[in-house]
C-alpha positions as CSV (number, residue, x, y, z in Angstrom):
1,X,112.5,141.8,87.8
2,X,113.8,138.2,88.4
3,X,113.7,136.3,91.1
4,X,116.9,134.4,92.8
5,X,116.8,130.9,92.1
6,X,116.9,129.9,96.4
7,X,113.9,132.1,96.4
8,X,112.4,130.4,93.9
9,X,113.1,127.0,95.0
10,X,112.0,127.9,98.4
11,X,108.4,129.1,97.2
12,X,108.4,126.0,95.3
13,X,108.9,123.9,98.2
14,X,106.1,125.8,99.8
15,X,103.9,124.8,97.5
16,X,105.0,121.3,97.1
17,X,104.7,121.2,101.1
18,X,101.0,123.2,101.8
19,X,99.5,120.7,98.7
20,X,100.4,118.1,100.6
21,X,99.1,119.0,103.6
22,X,96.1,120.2,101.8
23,X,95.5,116.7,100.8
24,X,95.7,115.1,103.8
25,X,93.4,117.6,105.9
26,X,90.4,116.3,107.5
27,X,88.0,119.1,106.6
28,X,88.2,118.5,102.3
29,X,89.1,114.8,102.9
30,X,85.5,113.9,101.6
31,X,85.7,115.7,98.2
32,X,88.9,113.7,97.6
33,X,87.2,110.9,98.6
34,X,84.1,111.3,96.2
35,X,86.4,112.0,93.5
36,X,88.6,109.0,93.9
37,X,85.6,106.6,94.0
38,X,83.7,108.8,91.0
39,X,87.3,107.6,89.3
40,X,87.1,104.2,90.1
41,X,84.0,103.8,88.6
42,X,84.6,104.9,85.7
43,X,87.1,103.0,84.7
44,X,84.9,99.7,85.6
45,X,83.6,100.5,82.5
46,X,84.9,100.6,79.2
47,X,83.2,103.0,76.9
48,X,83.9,105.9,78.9
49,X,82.8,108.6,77.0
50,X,79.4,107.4,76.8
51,X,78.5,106.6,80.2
52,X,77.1,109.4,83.2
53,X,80.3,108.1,85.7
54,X,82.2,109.7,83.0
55,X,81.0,113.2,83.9
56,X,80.5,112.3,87.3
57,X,83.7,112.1,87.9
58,X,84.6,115.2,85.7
59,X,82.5,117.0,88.2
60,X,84.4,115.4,91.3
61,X,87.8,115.9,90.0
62,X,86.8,119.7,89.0
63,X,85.2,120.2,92.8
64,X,88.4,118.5,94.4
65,X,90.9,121.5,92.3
66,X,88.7,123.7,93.5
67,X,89.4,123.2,97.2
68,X,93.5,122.6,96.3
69,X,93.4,126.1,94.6
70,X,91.3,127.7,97.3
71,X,93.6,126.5,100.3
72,X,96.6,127.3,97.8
73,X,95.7,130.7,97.5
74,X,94.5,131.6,101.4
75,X,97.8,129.9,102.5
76,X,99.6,132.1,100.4
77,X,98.0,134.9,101.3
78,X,98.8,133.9,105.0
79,X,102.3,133.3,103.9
80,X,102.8,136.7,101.9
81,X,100.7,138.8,104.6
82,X,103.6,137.1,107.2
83,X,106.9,137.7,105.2
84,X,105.4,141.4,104.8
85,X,105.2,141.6,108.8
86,X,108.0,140.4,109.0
87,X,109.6,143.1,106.5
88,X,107.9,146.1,108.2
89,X,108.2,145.0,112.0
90,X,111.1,146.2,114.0
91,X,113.5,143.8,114.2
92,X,114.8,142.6,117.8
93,X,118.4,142.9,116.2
94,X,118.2,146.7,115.3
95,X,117.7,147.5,118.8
């Protein structure tokens, strides 16, 4: 089963939008931080594969997808769980 392409754009654009919001909350906003400065040190550096900021930053960078992908996923969860509702209420139309 394919999708329509407006659908498809339209989840897109979800995505696109809850990532951004995502990245601007409050709550994670010091992981993004920590990874942003773990990546600025590294590259005061040059040999970067032999220095610990290296996999410092590795570790920030891994921690900071982590919370994107978590808040992906529960927002669409939230999103699915309300276009379902939304499928299976009784519309005000129909009566």
């Amino acid at each position: 089963m394919s999708f329509p392409a407006w659908f498809l754009e339209t989840i897109q654009g979800r995505l696109v939008e809850v990532s951004a919001q995502i990245e601007h909350e409050s709550e994670p906003r010091q992981t993004f931080d920590e990874e942003r400065e773990a990546f600025q040190e590294l590259f005061a550096f040059m040999d970067i594969a032999r220095n610990p900021e290296f996999e410092n930053w590795e570790d920030k960078l891994s921690l900071k997808q982590s919370v994107i992908y978590e808040r992906l996923y529960l927002q669409g969860l939230k999103d699915g769980m309300q276009l379902a509702h939304s499928f299976t209420a009784p519309s005000a139309l129909s009566e």
